[in-house]
C-alpha positions as CSV (number, residue, x, y, z in Angstrom):
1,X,-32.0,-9.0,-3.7
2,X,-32.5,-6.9,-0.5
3,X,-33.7,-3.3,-1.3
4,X,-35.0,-1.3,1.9
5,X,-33.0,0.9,3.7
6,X,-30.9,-1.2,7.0
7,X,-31.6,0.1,10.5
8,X,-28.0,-1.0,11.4
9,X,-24.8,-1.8,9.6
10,X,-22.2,-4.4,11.0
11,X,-18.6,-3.8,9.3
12,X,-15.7,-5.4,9.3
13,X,-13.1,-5.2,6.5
14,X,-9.7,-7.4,5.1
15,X,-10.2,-10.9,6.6
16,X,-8.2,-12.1,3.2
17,X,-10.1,-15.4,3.2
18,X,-7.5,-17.8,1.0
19,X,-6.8,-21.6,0.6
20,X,-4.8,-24.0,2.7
21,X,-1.3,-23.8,1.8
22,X,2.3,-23.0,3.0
23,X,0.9,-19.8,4.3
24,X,-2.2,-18.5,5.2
25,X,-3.6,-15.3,7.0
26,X,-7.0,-16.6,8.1
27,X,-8.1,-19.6,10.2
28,X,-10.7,-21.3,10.1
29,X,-10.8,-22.3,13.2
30,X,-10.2,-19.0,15.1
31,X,-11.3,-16.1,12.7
32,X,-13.8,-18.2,10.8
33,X,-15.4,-19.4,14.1
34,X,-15.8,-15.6,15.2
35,X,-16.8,-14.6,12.0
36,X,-20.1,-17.6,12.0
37,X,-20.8,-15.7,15.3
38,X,-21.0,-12.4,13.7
39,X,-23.0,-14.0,10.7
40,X,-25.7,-15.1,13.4
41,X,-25.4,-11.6,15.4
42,X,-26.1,-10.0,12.2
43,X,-29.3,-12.4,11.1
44,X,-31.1,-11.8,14.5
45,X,-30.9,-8.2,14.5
46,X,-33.9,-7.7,12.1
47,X,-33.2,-5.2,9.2
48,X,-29.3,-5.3,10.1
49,X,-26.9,-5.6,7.2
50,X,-23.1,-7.2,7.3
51,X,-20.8,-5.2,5.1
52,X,-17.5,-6.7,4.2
53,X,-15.6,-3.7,3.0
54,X,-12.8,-5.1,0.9
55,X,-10.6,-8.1,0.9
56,X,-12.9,-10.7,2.2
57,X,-10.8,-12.9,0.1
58,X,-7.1,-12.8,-0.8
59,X,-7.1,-13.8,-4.1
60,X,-3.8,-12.7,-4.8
61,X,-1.9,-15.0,-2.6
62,X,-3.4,-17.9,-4.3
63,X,-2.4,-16.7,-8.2
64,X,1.2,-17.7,-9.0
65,X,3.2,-14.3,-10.8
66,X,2.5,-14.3,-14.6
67,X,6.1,-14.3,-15.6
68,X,9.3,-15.8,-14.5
69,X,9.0,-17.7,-11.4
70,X,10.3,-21.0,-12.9
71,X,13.4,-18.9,-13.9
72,X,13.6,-18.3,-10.2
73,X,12.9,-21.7,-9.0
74,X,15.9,-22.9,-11.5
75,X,18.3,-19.9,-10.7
76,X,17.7,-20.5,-6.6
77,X,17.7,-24.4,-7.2
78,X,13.9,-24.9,-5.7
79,X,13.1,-28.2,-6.9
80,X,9.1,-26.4,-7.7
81,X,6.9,-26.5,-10.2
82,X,5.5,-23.4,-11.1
83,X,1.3,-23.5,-10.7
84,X,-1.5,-22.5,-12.7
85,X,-3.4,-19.5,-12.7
86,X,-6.6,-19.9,-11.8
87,X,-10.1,-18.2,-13.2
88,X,-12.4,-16.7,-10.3
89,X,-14.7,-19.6,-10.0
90,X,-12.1,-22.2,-9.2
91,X,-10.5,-19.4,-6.7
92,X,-14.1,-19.4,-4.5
93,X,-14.2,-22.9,-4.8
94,X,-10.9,-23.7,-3.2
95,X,-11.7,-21.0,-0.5
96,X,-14.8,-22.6,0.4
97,X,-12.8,-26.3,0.5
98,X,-10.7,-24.5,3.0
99,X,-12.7,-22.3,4.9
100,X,-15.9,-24.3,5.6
101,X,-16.9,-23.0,8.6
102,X,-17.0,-19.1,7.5
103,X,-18.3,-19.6,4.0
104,X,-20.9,-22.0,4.9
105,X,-21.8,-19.2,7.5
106,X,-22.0,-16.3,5.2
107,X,-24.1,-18.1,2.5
108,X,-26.9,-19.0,5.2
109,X,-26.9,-15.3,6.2
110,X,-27.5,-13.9,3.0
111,X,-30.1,-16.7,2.9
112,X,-32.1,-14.1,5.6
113,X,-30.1,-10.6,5.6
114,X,-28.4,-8.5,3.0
115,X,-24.9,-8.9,2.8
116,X,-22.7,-6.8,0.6
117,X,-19.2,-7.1,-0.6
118,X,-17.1,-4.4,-1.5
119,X,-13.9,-5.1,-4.0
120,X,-10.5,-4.7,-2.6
121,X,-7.4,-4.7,-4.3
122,X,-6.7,-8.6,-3.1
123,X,-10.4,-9.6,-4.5
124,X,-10.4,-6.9,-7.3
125,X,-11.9,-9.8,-9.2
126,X,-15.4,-9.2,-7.4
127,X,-15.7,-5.9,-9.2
128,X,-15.2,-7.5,-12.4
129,X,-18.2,-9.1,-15.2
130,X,-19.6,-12.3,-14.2
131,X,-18.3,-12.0,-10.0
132,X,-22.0,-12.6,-8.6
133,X,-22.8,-15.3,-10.1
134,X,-19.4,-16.6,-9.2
135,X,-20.1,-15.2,-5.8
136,X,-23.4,-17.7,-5.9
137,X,-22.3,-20.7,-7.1
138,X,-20.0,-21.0,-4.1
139,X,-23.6,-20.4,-2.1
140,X,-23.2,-16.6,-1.5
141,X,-25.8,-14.4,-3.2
142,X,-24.5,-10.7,-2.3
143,X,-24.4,-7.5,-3.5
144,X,-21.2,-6.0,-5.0
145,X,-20.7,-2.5,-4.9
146,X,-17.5,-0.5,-5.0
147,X,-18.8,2.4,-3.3
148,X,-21.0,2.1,-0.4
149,X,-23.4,4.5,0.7
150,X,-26.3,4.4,3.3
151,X,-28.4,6.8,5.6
152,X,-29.1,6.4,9.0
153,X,-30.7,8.5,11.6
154,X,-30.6,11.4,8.7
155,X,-26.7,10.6,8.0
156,X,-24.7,9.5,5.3
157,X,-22.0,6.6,5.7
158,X,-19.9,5.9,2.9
159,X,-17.7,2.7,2.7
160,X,-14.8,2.0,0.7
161,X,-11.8,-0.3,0.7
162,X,-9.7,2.4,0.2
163,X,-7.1,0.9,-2.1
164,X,-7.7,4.2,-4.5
165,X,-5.9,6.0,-2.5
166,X,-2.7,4.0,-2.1
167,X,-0.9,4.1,-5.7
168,X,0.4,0.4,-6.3
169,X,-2.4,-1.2,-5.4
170,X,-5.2,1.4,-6.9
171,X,-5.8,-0.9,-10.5
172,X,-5.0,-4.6,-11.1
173,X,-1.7,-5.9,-11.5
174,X,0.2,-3.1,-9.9
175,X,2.9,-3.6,-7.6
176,X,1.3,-4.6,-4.8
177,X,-0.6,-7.7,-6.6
178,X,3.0,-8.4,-7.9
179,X,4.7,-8.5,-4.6
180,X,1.8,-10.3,-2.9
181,X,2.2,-13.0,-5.6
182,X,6.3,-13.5,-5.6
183,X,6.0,-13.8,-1.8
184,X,3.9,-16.4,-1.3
185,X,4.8,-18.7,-4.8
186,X,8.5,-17.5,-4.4
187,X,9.7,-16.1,-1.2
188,X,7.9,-19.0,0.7
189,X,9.3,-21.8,-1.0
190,X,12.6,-20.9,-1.7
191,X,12.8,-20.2,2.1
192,X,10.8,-23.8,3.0
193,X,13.8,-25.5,0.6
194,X,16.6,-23.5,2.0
195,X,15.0,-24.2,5.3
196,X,16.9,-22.0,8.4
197,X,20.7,-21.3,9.4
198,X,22.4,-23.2,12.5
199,X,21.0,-21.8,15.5
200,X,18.5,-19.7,14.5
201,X,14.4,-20.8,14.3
202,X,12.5,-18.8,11.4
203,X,9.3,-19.4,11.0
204,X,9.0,-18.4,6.8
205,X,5.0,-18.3,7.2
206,X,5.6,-15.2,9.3
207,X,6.6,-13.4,6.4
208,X,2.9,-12.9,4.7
209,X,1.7,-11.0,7.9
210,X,4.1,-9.0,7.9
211,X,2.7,-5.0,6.9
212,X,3.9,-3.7,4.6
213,X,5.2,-6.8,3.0
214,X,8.1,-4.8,1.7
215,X,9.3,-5.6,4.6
216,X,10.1,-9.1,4.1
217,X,14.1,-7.4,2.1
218,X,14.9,-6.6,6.0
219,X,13.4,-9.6,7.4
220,X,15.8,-12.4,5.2
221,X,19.3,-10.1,5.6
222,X,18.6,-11.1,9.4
223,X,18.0,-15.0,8.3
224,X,20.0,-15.5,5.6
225,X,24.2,-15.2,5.3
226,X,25.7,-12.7,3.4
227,X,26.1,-14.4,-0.2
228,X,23.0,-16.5,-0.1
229,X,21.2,-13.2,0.7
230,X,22.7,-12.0,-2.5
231,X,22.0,-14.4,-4.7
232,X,18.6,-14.3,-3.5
233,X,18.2,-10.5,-3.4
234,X,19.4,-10.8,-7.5
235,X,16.6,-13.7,-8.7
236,X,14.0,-11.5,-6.6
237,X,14.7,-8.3,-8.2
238,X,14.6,-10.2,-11.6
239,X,11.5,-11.9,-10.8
240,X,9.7,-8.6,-9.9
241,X,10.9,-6.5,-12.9
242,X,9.7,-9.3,-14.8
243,X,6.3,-8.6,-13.4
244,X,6.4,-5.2,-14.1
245,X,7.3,-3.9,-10.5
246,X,10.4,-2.0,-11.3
247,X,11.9,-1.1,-14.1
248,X,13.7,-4.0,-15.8
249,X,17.4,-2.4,-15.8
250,X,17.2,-2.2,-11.9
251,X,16.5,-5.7,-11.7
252,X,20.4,-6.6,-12.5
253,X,21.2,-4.4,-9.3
254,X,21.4,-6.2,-6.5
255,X,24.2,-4.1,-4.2
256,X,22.9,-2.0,-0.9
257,X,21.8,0.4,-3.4
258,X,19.1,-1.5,-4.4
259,X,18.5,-3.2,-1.3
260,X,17.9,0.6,0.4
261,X,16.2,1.4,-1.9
262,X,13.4,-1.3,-1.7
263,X,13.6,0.0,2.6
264,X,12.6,3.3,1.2
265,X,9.3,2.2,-0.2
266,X,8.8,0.4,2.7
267,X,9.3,3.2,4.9
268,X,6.8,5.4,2.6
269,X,4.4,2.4,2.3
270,X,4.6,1.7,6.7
271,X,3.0,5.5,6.5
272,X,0.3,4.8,4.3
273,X,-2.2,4.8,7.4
274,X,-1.0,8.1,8.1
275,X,-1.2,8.8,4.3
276,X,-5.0,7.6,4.6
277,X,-6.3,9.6,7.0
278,X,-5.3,12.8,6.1
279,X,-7.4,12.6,2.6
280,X,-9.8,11.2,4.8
281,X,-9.9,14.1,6.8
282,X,-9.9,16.7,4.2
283,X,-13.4,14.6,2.6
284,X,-14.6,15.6,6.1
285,X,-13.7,19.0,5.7
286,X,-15.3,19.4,2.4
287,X,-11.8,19.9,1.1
288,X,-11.5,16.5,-1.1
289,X,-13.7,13.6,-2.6
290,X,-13.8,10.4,-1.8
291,X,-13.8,8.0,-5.3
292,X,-16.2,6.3,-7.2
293,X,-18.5,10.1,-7.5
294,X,-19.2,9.3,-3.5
295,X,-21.4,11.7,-1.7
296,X,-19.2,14.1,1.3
297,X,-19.9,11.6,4.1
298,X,-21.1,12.3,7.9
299,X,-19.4,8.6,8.5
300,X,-16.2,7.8,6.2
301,X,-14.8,4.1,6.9
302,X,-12.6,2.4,5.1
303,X,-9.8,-0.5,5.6
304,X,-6.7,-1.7,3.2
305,X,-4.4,0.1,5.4
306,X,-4.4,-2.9,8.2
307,X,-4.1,-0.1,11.5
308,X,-7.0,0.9,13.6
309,X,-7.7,4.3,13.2
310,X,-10.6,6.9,14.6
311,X,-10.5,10.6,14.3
312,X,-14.1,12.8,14.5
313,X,-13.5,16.6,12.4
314,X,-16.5,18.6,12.6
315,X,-18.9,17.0,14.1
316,X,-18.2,14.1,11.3
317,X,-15.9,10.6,11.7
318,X,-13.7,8.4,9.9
319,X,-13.0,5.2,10.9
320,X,-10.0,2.5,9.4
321,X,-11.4,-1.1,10.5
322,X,-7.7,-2.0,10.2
323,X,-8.4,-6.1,9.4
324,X,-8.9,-9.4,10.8
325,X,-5.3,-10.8,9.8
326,X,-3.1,-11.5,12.2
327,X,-0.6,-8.1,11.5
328,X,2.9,-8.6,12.2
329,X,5.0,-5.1,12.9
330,X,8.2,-7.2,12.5
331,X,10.3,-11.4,12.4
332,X,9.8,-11.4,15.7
333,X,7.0,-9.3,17.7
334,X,4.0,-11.3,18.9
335,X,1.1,-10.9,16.6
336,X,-2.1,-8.6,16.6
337,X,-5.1,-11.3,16.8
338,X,-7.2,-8.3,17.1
339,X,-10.7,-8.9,15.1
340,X,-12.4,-5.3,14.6
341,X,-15.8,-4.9,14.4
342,X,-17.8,-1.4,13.6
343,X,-21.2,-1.3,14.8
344,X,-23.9,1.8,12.9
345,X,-27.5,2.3,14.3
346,X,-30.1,4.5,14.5
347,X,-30.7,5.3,18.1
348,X,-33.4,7.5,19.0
349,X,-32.8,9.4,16.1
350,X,-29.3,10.2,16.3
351,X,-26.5,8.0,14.4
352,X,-24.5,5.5,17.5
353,X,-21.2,4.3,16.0
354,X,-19.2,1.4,17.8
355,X,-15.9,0.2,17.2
356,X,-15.0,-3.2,19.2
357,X,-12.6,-6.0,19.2
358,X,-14.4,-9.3,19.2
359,X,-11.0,-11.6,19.9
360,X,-11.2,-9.3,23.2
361,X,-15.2,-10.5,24.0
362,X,-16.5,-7.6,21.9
363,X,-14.6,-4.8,24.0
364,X,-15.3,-1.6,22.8
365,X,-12.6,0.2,21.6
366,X,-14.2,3.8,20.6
367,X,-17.6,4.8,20.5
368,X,-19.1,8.0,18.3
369,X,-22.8,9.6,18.7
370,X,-24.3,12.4,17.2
């Protein structure tokens, strides 16, 4: 494994990497061709590293919810089966099946550079016993830390996903993992079966790109009539209380009290970039700490939150690489297709940070030096 110091760091964070199915938030044929760019950028800029800070793969989307989704399937009248769960090794194998193009780029780059993957919430399983060898039987030998921290030009940069910070998603099987899991093995298909009301074109795929994915209550009160909303809205509920999402006697609500109060957590959760960079702010400040017993950084970056953000506080930054999905803000806006890339060197002697977009032929977007 890799051990000196890198003379530059390429970053990019959340490019949810999954299987082909019913819905999917990378392509490999648009982000994955990009991202085999960036894999040979990265191995011919000698002593570089690539740093893939949290949810290189969304291994959430492709793990059915523990409990109750054939219950669901029969109360909705899906004609489904419910799927297996799946352990970690079987997970990177069906990525690799799918994504060809960026993992068979990755594992010849760590062939030649370090490459290091940092657990996110939708790959918490990298952080877990057993990950790197996982990790190399589908060809990848990284490292896996949860913290990040390098020096450069005399500075320290600490990277993190970020998912600490946002309660939910901060340990396994939290809400977030539950609601990530009934949309895409329950929302999905029950709306693929139901399939769209006269005169109207939904497109149920949308749904996983939307952020936050709370948002998806709103989404089908637009596309669905009032009763089949209902019924829907009631074997939802159930299914998430099941899951441990809310407490099981709120699951038999399924009035507008319930329904406003799912829009109220996703009005909190639509603010957790704000949310974000405050903390991240007060670690510049000295005021706060950063998890995992991380240094006070000159250079904080993170992701999880999926928004761009860039804010310099004494002479120290913080950068959000937002993420390579294609965001949705709502059922109909076009989507982001933004692909973020941060760029760290050493330039005589001083630290040169570069944010760019490289769906936009690597425009810069904001640039730090000091």
């Amino acid at each position: 494994m890799w051990s000196r110091d890198p003379v530059a760091l390429y970053v990019v964070s959340d490019l949810h990497l999954d299987e082909r199915a019913e819905a999917r938030l990378f392509s490999d044929e648009r982000q994955g061709r990009q991202l085999s760019s960036l894999c040979e950028r990265v191995a011919r800029d000698d002593g570089s590293e690539l740093i893939v800070l949290g949810d290189a793969f969304d291994f959430t989307a492709m793990q059915p919810p523990p409990k109750g989704l054939g219950k669901f399937f029969r109360e909705l009248d899906v004609p489904r089966e419910e799927p297996r769960r799946r352990a970690l090794p079987e997970l990177l194998a069906a990525v690799r099946e799918s994504n060809p193009v960026a993992l068979e780029s990755l594992a010849r780059l760590t062939e030649s550079a370090p490459v290091t993957f940092v657990p996110g919430n939708h790959d918490y399983q990298l952080g877990e016993p057993g990950a790197g060898d996982a990790l190399a039987s589908a060809g990848i030998r990284a490292r896996l830390e949860r913290s990040a921290v390098r020096r450069l030009a005399g500075r320290t940069i600490v990277l993190q996903h970020g998912h600490e910070l946002d309660e939910g998603n901060d340990k396994p099987g939290g809400s977030g993992e539950v609601l990530t899991a009934a949309l895409h093995h329950a929302v999905i298909p029950f709306l693929r079966h139901r399939g769209p009301p006269p005169h109207v074109r939904f497109d149920p795929d949308r749904l996983v790109a939307l952020r936050p994915e709370e948002a998806v209550v709103s989404v089908l009160q637009r596309w669905l009539d009032e009763k089949a909303f209902r019924r829907f809205f009631r074997a939802f509920l159930r299914l998430l209380a099941e899951n441990g999402f809310l407490p099981r006697p709120l699951s038999w609500l399924a009035g507008m009290v319930s329904a406003e109060r799912v829009r109220s957590a996703v009005a909190e959760q639509d603010r957790l970039w704000e949310h974000t960079g405050r903390h991240a702010i007060e670690v510049l400040k000295g005021k706060r700490h950063l998890p995992h017993g991380a240094p006070q950084p000159d250079v904080a970056v993170l992701g999880h939150t999926h928004v761009l953000d860039w804010a310099v506080e004494r002479g120290r930054l913080y950068v959000n690489l937002g993420t390579w999905t294609e965001r949705a803000f709502d059922a109909n806006s076009p989507r982001d297709a933004s692909l973020p890339l941060l760029h760290v060197e050493a330039s005589n002697g001083r630290l040169r940070v570069s944010l760019s977009d490289l769906s936009a032929a690597d425009l810069e977007l904001q640039r730090y030096e000091g």
